[in-house]
DRENTORKOL-3810 file (N, C-alpha, C; in nm, 4 decimals):
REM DRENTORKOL-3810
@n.u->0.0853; n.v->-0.1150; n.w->0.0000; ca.u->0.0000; ca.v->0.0000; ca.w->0.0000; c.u->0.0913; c.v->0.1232; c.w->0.0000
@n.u->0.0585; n.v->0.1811; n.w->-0.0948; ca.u->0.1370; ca.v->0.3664; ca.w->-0.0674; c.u->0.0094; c.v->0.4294; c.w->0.0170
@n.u->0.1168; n.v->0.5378; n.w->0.0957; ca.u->0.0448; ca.v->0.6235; ca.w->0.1931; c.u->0.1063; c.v->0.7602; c.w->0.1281
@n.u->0.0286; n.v->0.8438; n.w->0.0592; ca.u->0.0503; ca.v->0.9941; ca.w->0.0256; c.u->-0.0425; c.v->1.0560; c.w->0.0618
@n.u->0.0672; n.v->1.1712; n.w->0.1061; ca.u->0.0009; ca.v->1.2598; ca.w->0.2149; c.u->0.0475; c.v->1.3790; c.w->0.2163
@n.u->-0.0311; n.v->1.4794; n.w->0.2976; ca.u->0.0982; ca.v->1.6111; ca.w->0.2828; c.u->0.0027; c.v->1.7218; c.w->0.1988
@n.u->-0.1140; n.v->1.7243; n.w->0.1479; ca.u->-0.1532; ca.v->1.8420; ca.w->0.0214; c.u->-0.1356; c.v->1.9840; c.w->0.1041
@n.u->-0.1711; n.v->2.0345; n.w->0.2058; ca.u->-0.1103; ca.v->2.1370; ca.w->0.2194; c.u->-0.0114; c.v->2.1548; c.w->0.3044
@n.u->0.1233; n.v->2.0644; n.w->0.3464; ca.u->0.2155; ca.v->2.0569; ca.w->0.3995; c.u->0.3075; c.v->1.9554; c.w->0.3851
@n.u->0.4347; n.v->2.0285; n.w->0.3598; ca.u->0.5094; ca.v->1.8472; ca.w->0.3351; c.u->0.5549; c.v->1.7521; c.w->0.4151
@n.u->0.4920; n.v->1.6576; n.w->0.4044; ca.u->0.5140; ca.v->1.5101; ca.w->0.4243; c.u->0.5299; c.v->1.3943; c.w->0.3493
@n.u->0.6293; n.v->1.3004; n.w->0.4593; ca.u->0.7375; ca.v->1.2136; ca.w->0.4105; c.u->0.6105; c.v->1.0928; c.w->0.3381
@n.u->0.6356; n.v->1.0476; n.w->0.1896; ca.u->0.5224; ca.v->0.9384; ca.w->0.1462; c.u->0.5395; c.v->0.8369; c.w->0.2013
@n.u->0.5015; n.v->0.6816; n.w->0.2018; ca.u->0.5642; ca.v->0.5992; ca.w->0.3016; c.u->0.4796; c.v->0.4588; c.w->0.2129
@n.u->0.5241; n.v->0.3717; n.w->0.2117; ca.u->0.4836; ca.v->0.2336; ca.w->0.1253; c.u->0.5046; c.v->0.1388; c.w->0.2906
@n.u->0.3579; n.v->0.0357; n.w->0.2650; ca.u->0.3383; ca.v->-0.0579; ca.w->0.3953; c.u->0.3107; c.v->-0.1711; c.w->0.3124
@n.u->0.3888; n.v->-0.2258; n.w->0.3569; ca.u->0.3815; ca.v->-0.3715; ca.w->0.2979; c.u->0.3085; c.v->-0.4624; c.w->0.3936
@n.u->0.2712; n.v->-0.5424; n.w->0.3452; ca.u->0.1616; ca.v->-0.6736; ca.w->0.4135; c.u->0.2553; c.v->-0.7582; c.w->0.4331
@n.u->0.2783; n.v->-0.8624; n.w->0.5901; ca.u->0.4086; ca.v->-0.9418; ca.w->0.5636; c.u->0.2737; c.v->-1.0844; c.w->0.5270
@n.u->0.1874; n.v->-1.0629; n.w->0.5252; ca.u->0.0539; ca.v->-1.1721; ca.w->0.5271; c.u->0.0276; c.v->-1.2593; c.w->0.6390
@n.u->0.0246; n.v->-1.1525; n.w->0.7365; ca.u->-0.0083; ca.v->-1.2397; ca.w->0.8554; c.u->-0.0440; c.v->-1.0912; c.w->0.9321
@n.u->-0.1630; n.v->-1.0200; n.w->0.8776; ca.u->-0.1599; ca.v->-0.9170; ca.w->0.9363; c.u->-0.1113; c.v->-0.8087; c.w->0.9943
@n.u->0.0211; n.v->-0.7831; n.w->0.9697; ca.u->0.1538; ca.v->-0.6785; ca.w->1.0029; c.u->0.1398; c.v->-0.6049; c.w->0.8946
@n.u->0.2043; n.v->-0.4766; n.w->0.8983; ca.u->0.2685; ca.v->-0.3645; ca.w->0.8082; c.u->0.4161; c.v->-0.3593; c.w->0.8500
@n.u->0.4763; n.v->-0.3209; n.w->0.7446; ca.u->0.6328; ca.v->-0.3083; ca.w->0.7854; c.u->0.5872; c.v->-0.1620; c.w->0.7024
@n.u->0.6899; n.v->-0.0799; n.w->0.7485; ca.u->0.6843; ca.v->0.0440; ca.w->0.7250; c.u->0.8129; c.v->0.1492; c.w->0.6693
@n.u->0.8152; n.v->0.1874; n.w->0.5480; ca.u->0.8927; ca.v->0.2193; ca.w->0.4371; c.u->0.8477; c.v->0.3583; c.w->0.4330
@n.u->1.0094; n.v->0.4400; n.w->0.3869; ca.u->0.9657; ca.v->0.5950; ca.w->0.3503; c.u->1.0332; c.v->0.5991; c.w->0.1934
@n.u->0.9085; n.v->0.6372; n.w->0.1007; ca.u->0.9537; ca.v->0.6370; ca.w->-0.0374; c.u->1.0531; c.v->0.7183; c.w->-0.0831
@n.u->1.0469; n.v->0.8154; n.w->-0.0096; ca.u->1.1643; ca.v->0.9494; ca.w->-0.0002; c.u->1.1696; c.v->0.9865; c.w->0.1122
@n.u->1.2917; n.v->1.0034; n.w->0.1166; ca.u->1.3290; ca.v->1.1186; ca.w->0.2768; c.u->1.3003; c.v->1.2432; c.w->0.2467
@n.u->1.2486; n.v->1.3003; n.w->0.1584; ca.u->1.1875; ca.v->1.4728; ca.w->0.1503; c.u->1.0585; c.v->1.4272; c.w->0.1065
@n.u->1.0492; n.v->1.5440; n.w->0.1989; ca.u->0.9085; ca.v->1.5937; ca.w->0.2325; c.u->0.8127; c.v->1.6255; c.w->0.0871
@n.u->0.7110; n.v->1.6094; n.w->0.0786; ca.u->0.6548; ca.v->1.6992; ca.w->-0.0363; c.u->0.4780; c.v->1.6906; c.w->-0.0419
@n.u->0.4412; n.v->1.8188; n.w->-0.0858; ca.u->0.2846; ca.v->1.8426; ca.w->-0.0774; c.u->0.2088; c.v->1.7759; c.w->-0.2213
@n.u->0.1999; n.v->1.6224; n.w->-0.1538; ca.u->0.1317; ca.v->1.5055; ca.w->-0.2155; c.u->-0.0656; c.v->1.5450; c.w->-0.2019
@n.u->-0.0637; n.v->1.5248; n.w->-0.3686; ca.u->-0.2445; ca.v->1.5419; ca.w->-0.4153; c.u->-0.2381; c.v->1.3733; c.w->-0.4069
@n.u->-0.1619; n.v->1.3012; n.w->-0.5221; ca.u->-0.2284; ca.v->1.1127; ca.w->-0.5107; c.u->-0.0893; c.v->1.0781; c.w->-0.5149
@n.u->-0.1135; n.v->0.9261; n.w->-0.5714; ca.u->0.0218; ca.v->0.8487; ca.w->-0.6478; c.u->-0.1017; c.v->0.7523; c.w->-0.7193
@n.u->-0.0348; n.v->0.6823; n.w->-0.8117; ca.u->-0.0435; ca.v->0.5940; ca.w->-0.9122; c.u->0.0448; c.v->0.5178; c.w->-0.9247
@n.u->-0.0205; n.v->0.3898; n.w->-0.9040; ca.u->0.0821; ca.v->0.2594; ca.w->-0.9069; c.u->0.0247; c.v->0.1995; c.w->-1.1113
@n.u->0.1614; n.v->0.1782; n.w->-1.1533; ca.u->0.1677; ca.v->0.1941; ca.w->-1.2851; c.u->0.2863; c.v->0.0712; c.w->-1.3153
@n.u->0.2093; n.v->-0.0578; n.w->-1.3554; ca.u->0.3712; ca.v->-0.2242; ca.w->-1.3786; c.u->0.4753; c.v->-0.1577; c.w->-1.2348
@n.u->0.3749; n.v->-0.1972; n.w->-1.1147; ca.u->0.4700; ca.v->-0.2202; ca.w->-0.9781; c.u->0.5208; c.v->-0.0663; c.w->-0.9908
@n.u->0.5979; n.v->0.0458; n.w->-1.0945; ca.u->0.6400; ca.v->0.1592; ca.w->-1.0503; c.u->0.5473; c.v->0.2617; c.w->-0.9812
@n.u->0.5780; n.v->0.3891; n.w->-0.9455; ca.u->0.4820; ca.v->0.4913; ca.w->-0.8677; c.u->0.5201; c.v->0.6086; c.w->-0.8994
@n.u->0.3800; n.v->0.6856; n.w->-0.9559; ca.u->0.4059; ca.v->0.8509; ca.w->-0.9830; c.u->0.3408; c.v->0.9010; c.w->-0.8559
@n.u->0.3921; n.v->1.0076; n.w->-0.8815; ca.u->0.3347; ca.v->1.0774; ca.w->-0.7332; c.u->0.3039; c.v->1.2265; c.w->-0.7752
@n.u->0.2062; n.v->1.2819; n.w->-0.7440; ca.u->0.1757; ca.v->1.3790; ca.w->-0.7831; c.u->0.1495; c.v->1.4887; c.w->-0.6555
@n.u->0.1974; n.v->1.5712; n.w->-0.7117; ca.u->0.2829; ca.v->1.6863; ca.w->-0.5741; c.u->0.2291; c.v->1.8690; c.w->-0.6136
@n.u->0.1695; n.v->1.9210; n.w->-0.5249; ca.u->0.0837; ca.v->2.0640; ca.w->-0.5031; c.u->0.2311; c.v->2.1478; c.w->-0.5575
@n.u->0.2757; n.v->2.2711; n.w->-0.6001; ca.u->0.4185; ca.v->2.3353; ca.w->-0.6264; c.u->0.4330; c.v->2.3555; c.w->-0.4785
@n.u->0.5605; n.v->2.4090; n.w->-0.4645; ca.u->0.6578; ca.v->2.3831; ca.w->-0.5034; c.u->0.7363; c.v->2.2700; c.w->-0.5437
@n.u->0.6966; n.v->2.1690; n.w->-0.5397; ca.u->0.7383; ca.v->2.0267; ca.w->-0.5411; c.u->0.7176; c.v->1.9742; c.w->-0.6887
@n.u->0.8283; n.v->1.8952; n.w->-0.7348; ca.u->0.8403; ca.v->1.8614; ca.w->-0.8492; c.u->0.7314; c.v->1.7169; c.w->-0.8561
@n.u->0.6909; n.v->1.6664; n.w->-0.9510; ca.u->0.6146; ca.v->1.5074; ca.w->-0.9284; c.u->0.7428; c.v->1.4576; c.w->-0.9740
@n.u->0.7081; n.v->1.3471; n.w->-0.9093; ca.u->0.8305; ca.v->1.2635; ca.w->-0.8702; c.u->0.7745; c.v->1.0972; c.w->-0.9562
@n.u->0.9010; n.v->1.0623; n.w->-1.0234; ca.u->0.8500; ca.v->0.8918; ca.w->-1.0835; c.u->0.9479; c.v->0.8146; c.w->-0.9771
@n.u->0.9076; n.v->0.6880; n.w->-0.9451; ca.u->0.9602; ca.v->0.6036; ca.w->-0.8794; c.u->0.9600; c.v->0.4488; c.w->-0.9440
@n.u->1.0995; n.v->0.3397; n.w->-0.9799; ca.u->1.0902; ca.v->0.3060; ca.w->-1.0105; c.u->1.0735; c.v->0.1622; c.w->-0.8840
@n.u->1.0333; n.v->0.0124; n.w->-0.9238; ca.u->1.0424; ca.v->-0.0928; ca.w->-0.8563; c.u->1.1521; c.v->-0.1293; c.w->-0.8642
@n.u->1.2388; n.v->-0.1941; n.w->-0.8235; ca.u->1.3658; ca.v->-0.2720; ca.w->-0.7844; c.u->1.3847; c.v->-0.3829; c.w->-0.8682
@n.u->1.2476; n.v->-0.4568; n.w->-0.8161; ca.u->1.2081; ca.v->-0.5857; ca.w->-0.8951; c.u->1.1944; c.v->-0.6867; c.w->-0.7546
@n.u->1.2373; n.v->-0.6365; n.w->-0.6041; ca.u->1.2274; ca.v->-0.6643; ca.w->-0.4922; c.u->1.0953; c.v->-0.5777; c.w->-0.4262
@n.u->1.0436; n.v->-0.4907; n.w->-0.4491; ca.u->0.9064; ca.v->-0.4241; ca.w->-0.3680; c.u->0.9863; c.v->-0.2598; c.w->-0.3114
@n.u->1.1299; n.v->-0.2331; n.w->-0.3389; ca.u->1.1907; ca.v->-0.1406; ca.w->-0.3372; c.u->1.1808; c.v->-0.0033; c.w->-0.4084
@n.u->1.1695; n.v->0.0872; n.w->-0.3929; ca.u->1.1311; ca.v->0.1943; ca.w->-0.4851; c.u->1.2772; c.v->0.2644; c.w->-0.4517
@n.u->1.2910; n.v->0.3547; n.w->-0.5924; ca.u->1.4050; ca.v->0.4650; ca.w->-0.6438; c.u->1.3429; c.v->0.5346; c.w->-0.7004
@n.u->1.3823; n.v->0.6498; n.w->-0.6830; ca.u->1.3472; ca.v->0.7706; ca.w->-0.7486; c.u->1.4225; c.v->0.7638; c.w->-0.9132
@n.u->1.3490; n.v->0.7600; n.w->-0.9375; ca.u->1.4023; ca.v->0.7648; ca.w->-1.1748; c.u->1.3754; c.v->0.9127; c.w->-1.2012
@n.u->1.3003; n.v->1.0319; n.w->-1.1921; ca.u->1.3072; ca.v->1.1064; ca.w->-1.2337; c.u->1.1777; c.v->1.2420; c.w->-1.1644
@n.u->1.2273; n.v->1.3491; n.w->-1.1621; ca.u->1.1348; ca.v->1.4317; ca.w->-1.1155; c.u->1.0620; c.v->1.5359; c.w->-1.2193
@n.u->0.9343; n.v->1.5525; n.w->-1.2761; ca.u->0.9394; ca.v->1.6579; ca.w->-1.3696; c.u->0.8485; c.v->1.7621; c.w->-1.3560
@n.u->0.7966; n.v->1.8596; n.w->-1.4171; ca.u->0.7645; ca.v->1.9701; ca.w->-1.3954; c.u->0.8270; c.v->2.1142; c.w->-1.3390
@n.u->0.7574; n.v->2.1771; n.w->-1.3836; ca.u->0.8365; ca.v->2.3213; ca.w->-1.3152; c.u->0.8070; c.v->2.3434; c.w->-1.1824
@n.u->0.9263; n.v->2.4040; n.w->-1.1596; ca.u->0.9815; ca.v->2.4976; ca.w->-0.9974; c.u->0.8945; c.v->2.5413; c.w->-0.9707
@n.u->0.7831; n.v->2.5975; n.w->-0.9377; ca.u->0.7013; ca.v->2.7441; ca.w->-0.8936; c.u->0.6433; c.v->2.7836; c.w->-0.7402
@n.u->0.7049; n.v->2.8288; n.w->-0.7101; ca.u->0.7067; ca.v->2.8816; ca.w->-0.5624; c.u->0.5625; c.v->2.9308; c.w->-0.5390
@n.u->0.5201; n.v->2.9666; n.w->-0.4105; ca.u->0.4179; ca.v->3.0117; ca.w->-0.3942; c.u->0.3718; c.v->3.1447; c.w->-0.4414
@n.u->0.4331; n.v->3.2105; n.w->-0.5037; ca.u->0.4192; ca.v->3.3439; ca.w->-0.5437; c.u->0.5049; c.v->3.3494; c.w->-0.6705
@n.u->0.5062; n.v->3.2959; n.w->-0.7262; ca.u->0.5559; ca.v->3.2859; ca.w->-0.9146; c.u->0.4223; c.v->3.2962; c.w->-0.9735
@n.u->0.4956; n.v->3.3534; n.w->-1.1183; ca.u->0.3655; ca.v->3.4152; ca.w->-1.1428; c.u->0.3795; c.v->3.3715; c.w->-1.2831
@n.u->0.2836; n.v->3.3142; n.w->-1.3846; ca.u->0.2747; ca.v->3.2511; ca.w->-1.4967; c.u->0.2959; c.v->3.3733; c.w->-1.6131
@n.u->0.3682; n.v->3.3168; n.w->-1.7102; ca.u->0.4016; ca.v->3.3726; ca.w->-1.8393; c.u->0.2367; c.v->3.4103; c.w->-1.8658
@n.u->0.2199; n.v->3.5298; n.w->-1.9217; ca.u->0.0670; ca.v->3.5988; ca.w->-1.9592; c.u->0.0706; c.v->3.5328; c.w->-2.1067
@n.u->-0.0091; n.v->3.4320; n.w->-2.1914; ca.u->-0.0732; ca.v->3.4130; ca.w->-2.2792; c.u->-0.0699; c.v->3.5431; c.w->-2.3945
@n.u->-0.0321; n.v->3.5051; n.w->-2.5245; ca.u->0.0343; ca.v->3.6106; ca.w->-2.6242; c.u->-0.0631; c.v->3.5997; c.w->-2.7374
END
């Protein structure tokens, strides 16, 4: 199970695994923080989709239940950036 969390404050995402005997073991997908709207589990990998300032983040599987960060995209925009005006 992914746990994303955080939309108006950042917090750490966190993946709980089932050991199948009723337990969670408890995993942090990243050590930074970030203002998480969902994630999407996509062939075992995970997008994560993040409020600005925060980049969305792709995460890849291991091939063990392990996640890595593969790539972050979108733009920078701070709370007070202000969009190119339409031409």
């Amino acid at each position: 199970m992914i746990l994303v969390k955080g939309r108006h404050w950042p917090l750490v995402d966190l993946v709980l695994r089932n050991n199948g005997k009723v337990r969670f073991s408890t995993e942090t997908l990243s050590e930074t923080a970030d203002r998480t709207y969902s994630a999407a589990l996509a062939d075992l990998d995970i997008a994560v989709s993040n409020d600005r300032p925060d980049m969305k983040r792709i995460y890849l599987n291991d091939g063990t239940g392990h996640f890595q960060l593969s790539s972050e995209v979108g733009a920078r925009l701070g709370p007070l950036a202000t969009l190119p005006s339409p031409t």
